[in-house]
N, C-alpha and C positions, 0 to 999 in steps of 0.2 A: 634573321630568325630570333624570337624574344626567346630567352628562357624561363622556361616557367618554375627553375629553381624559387624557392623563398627566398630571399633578405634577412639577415637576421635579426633583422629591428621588425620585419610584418612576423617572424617563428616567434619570437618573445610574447610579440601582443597575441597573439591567437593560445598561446601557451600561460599565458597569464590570464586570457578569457575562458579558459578552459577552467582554472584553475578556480577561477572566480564560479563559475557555473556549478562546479562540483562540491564549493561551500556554501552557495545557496540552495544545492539540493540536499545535502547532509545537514544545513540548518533545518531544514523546511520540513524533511522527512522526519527527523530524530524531536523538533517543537512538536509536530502536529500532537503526537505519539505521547511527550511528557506533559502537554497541556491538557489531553485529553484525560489523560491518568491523573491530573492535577484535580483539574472541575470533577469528574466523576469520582475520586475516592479519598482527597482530601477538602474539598472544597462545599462538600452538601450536595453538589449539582449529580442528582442520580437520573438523567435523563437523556443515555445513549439513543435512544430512537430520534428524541429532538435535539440533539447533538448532530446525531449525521444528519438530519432535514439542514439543518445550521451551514455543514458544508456542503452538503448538494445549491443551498440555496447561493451563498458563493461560488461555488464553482459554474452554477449558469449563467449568474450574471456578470462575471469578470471572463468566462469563455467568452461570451458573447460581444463584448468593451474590445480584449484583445482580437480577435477572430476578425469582425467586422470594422471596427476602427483604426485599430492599430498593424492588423494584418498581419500579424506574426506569423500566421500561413495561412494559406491559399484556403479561403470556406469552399466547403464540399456539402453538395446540394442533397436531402434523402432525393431520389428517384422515384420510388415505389411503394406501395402500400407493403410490400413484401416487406423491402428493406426498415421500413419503418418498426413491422412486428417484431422483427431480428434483433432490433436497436432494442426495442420495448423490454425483449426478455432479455437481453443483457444487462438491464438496468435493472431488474426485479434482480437478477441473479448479482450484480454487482453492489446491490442495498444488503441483504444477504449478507454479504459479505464486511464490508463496513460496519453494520449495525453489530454483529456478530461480535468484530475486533472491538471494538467500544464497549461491548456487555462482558464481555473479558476482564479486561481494564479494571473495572470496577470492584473484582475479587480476586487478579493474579498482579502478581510485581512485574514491569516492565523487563525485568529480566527473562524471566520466565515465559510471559509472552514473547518474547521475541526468540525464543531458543524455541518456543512451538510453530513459532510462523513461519522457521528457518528450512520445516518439511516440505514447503510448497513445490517444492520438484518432483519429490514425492506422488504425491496427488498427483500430478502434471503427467508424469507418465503414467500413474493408472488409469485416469481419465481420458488421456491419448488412446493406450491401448485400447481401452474400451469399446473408444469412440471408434476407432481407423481399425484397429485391429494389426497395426504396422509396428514391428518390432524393434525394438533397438539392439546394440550387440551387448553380449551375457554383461562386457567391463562397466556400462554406463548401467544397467539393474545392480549388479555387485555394489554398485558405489553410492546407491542407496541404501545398505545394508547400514551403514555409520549412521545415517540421516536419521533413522528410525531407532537405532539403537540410541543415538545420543538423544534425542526426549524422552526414551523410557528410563536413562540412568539421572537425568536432571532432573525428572517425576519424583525419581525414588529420594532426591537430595533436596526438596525445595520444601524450604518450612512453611512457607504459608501456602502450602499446594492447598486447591479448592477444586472442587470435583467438578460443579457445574459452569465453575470460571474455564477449566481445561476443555470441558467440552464445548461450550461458544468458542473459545480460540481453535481451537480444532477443526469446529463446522465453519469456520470464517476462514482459516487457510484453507480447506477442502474449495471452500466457494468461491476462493480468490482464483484457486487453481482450474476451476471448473470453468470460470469464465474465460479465461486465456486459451483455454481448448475449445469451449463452444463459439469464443468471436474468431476461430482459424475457422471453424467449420462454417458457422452462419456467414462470416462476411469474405468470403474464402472468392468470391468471382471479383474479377476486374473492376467491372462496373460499381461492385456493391463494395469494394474496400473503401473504409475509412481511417485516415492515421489517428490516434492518439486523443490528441488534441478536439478537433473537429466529432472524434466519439463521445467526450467526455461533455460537451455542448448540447449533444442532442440526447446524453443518458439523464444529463444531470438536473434537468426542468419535468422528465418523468420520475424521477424517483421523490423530487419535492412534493409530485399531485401522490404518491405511493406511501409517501414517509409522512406525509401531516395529516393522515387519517388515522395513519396506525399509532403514531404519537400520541393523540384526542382521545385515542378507543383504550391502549396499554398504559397512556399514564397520564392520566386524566386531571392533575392537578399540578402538570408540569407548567400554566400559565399563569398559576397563584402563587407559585412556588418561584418561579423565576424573578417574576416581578415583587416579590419578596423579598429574594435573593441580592436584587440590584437594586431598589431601596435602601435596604442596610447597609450596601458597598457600593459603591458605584464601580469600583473597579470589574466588577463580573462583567458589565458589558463591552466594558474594553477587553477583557478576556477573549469574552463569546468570538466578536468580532476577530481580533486577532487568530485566534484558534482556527478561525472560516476561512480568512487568507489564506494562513501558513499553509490549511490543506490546501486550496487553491493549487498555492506554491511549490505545494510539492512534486503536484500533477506536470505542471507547466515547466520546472526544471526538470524531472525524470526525463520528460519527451526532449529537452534542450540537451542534456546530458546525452543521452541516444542518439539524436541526432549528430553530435561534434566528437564522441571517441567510437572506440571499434568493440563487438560485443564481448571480446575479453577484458578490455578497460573494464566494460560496466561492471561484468561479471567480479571482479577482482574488488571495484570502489565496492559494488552491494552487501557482499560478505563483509566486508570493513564498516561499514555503514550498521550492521547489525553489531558487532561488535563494541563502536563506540557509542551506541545508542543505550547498550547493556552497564557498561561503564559509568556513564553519564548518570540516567536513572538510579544506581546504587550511591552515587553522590549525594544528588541531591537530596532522595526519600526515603534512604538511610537503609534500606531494604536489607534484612540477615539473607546470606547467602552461606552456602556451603561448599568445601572443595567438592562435593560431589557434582552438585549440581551444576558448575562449571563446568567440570570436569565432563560433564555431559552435553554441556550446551558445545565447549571446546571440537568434541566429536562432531556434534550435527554437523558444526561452520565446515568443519575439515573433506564430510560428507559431501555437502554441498559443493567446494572448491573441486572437488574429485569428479563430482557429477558432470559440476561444466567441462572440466576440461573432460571427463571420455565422447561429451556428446559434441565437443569440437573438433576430435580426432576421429571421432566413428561416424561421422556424416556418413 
C-alpha cells in the first residue's frame, strides 16, 4: 500500500507555490487599484467608463487564450438562452460595479476607498436576507455592527472626504455584493453553475458591447483625449495596457488562490490584502490621513475578521 503522506521536498514546493500565488494575487489586486488611481487622478486620464471597457476588453481576450488554449480549466459550455440572460444581467450588474470603483478613485484616496469597500459583507447579508429571507445567528449581525461603525468614524476623519466619491464607492460595494447574491441565486442549479473563471469569459465580451456605448455617449472626447495623452507620453499606453493585465490578473489569481488554500486562509490573506493596499497607497501618493480615520478603517477590518469567523462557526 503507497502512502499518500507528502515528502517534504513535494510540502515545500506546493508551499512555496502557494506562497508564490498569494503574491501574485496581492501584486495584482493591490497594482490594478494604485494604477487606476494613478491614470484617473494623477495622470489626466478621467475616463473610468473607458477604463473598465479597457479591462473587460482584457479580461475577454486572455479568459479566452487561457480557458481554450492553455486550458487552465475545463470551458463550460452556456447551455440555454436562459442561462445566457442570467450571465447577461450579471454582467450589467458586475459593470456596475467596477465602473462605480473607478469613479470613486477619481475623488477618494485609496485609503478611504478601501476602508468603504471593507462593508461588502455588509451588503451580502442584506442582499441575502432579502433575497432568501434565510437568517443567520444574532453573533454573525452583531459583528456587523463594527463594519458599519468603522466607515462612519473614518467618514468623520478623512480629509479629503468627497460626497459623490463616497457615494460611487458605496453604490459599487453594494453592486459588488449584490452580484455574489444574485450569481448564488441565478446560477444556483447543477446544470447552470459556472466557476469563476469560465464566468468571467462569458461576462466580460458583454460588458465590452455595454461599456463602449456608454463611454462614446458619457464621455465623448475620451478618443481625442487619449490619443493626446499618448502622443505626448508614450508611456500611457504601456500603462493602459499594463493596468488591463494586472486586472486580468487579479481575476485569475483570486480563482487560483481559492482554489489551492481553505476559505479561512482566503478569509485571513483578504482582510491583509486591504490593509497593505491601504499602506502602500499612502506611500506612494502621499495621501494626509488621520488617527481617526484609521482608527476607523482599523474597526471595519476588525468587523470584518469577526464576521468571517461567526459565519464559519454558525453554519
Amino acid at each position: 500500500m503507497v502512502s499518500s503522506t507528502a515528502t517534504p521536498g513535494t510540502s515545500s514546493k506546493e508551499n512555496f507555490f502557494i506562497f508564490f500565488l498569494v503574491s501574485l494575487w496581492y501584486s495584482s489586486n493591490i497594482g490594478v487599484i494604485l494604477l487606476n488611481k494613478y491614470l484617473l487622478s494623477n495622470y489626466g486620464f478621467k475616463f473610468p467608463i473607458f477604463l473598465t471597457m479597457c479591462h473587460m476588453s482584457a479580461c475577454a481576450v486572455l479568459s479566452y487564450i487561457s480557458i481554450v488554449f492553455f486550458k487552465v480549466v475545463p470551458q463550460q459550455m452556456i447551455k440555454s438562452r436562459s442561462q445566457f440572460i442570467k450571465i447577461a444581467t450579471l454582467s450589467i450588474v458586475f459593470c456596475g460595479s467596477v465602473v462605480g470603483g473607478n469613479i470613486s478613485l477619481r475623488y477618494l484616496a485609496v485609503s478611504f476607498n478601501q476602508a468603504v469597500g471593507a462593508t461588502t459583507p455588509f451588503f451580502t447579508a442584506v442582499f441575502a436576507y432579502l433575497a432568501t429571507l434565510k437568517r443567520e445567528a444574532w453573533v454573525t449581525y452583531a459583528a456587523l455592527v463594527p463594519v458599519v461603525a468603522g466607515v462612519v468614524i473614518a467618514s468623520g476623519g478623512e480629509p479629503g472626504f468627497h460626497l459623490f466619491g463616497f457615494i460611487m464607492c458605496l453604490s459599487a460595494t453594494a453592486a459588488r455584493a449584490f452580484k455574489s447574491v444574485l450569481q448564488g441565486i441565478l446560477l444556483s442549479s447543477e446544470g447552470e453553475k459556472l466557476n469563476s473563471m469560465n464566468l468571467l469569459l462569458y461576462m466580460s465580451p458583454i460588458a465590452v458591447i455595454i461599456l463602449l456605448p456608454a463611454a462614446l455617449i458619457m464621455e465623448p472626447n475620451v478618443v481625442d483625449v487619449t490619443i493626446s495623452l499618448g502622443s505626448e507620453n508614450r508611456t500611457m499606453w504601456l500603462l493602459l495596457l499594463l493596468n488591463s493585465i494586472t486586472a486580468y490578473s487579479a481575476n485569475l489569481t483570486n480563482f487560483l488562490v481559492t482554489k489551492h488554500t481553505s476559505a479561512l486562509t482566503l478569509q485571513v490573506l483578504g482582510n491583509a490584502k486591504g490593509a497593505v493596499a491601504v499602506v502602500i497607497s499612502i506611500l506612494l501618493f502621499r495621501n494626509p490621513v488621520t488617527v481617526l480615520g484609521m482608527a476607523g478603517y482599523t474597526v471595519t477590518v476588525m468587523g470584518v475578521a469577526a464576521y468571517g469567523e461567526t459565519k464559519r462557526r454558525f453554519r
